[in-house]
N, C-alpha and C positions, 0 to 999 in steps of 0.2 A: 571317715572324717566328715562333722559337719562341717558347710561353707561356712564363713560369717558372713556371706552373702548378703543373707535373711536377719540379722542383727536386729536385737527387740528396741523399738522405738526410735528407729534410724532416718524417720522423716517425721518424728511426731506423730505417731498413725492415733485418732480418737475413735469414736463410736458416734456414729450416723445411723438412725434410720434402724439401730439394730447390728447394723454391720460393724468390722473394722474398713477405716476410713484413713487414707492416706491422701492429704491436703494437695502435696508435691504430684503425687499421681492423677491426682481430680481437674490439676490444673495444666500439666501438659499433654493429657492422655488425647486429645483432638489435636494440637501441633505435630506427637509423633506421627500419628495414624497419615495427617496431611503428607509428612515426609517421605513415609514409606508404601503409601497406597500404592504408586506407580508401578509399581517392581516388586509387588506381591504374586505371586503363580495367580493365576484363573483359575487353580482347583487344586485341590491337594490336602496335606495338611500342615499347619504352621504350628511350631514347637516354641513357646515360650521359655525362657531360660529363668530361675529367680523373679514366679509371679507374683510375692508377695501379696498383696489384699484380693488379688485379681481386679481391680477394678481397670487396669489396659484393656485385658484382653477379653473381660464381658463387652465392654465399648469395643472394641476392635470386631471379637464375633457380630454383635450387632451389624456396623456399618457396613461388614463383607461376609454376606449369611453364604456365599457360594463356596468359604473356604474353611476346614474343621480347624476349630483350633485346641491345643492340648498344652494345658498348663503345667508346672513345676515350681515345686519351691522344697531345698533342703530341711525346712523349719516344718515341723507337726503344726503348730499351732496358725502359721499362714496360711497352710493351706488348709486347713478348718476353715480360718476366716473365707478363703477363694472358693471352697465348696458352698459356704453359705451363701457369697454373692451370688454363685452360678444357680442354686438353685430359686433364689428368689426374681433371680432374671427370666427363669426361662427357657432360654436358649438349646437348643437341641444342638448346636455344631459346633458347643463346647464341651472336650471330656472331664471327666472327674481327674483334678488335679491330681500327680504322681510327688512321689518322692526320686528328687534329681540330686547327687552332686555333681556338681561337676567337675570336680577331682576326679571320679571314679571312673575306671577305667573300662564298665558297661554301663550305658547307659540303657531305663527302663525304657524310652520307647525307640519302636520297630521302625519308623519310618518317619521322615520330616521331606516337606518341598522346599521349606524356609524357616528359617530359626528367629526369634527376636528375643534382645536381653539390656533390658533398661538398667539401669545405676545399678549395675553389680559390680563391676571391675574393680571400681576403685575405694570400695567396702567390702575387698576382700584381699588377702594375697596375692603376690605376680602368679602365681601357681595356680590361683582361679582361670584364669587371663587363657594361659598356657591351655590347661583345662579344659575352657570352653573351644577353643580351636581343634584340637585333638578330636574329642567329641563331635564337633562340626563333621570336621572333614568324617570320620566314621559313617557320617548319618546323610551327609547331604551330597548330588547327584551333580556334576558338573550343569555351571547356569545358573544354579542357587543362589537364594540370596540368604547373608547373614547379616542380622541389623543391629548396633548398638548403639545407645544413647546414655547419654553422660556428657559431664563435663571433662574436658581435655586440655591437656598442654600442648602448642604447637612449637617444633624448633626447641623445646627443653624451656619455653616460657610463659608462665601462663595467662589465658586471654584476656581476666580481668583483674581486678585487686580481691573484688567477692571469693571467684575461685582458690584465688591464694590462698586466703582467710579458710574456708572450705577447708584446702589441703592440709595445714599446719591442725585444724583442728580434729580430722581424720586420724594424722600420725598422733595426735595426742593423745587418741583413745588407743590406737592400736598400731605400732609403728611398722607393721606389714602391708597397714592400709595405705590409700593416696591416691590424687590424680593421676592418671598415668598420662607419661606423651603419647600423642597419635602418631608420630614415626617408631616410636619403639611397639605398638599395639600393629601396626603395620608387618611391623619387620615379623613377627609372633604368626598374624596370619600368612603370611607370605611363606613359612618355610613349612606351614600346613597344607598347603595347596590354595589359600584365598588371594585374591588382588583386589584392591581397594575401586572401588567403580564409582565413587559418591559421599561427600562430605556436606551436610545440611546445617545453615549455623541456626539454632533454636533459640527460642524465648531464654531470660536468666543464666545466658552463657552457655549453654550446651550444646552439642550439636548430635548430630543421627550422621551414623555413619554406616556406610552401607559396605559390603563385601560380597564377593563372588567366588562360588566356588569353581578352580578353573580343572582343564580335563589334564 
């Protein structure tokens, strides 16, 4: 199964510079990285979940060149585009994008210290959700950390009127899609082996949420 993860033109992505360009990406990709800098390993390698354009984690390899990072996106044609930004970047402690779902019950790669996975959840089925936890926990070492970013409902309500709008317009393309709540994505990691260590409230409603994998 592909994800609808990777969904074609799910933030407006254009063409910059040559590349694909993802506006929504361009614009919070330094508030995540502020988020999660803290509580990234000192060395290892970080597993992106659903890179779409790449342009997080070329920015991300940059600012922490001591950590490899290794992209994924279910979609052929994203990660074309992520191969092309990587290679006009650069970067040497970035690998060549893989094909992940994360449904899938192996995942391609061997080893992660820290996972991250921006607006996938809730442009894709609960089964993504399920998915990326399963996955985790296979891959990541008790202390880990697992980051997610997106917009949330707290308590079954959501934080703002925009996100509402958001949500109804989600189910309206795909009614498997939606915001999800943070106590039910909780409960999801929790019965994986993660415990919630860190909740960041972000720019445009979103927050970074952090997880731990516990022993």
């Amino acid at each position: 199964m592909t994800t609808p993860t990777s969904a074609r033109g799910r933030y407006g992505e254009t063409m910059a510079e040559g590349l694909l360009e993802s506006p929504a990406a361009e614009r919070n990709k330094e508030p995540i990285l502020d988020a999660i800098r803290a509580r990234l390993p000192h060395a290892g390698v970080v597993l992106e979940i659903a890179s779409g354009t790449g342009q997080h984690i070329v920015h991300f390899a940059r600012a922490v060149p001591a950590l490899t990072w290794q992209p994924t996106d279910a979609d052929d044609d994203l990660r074309a585009a992520a191969t092309e930004r990587i290679r006009a970047a650069g970067l040497s402690n970035v690998r060549a994008p893989l094909r992940l779902d994360a449904l899938a019950a192996d995942w391609p790669p061997a080893e992660a210290d820290a996972i991250v996975c921006i607006n996938m959840i809730h442009i894709a089925p609960w089964s993504a959700t399920k998915g990326l936890m399963e996955g985790a926990a296979r891959l990541l070492r008790p202390a880990s950390p697992l980051f997610l970013y997106g917009p949330y409902k707290r308590g079954g309500r959501h934080t703002a009127p925009s996100n509402e709008a958001f949500d109804e317009s989600l189910r309206a393309r795909n009614p498997d899609w939606g915001v999800r709540d943070l106590d039910d994505v909780e409960r999801c990691a929790k019965r994986h082996g993660f415990a919630l260590v860190d909740v960041v409230a972000m720019p445009a409603n979103n927050l970074t949420v952090t997880f731990e994998r516990t022993g």
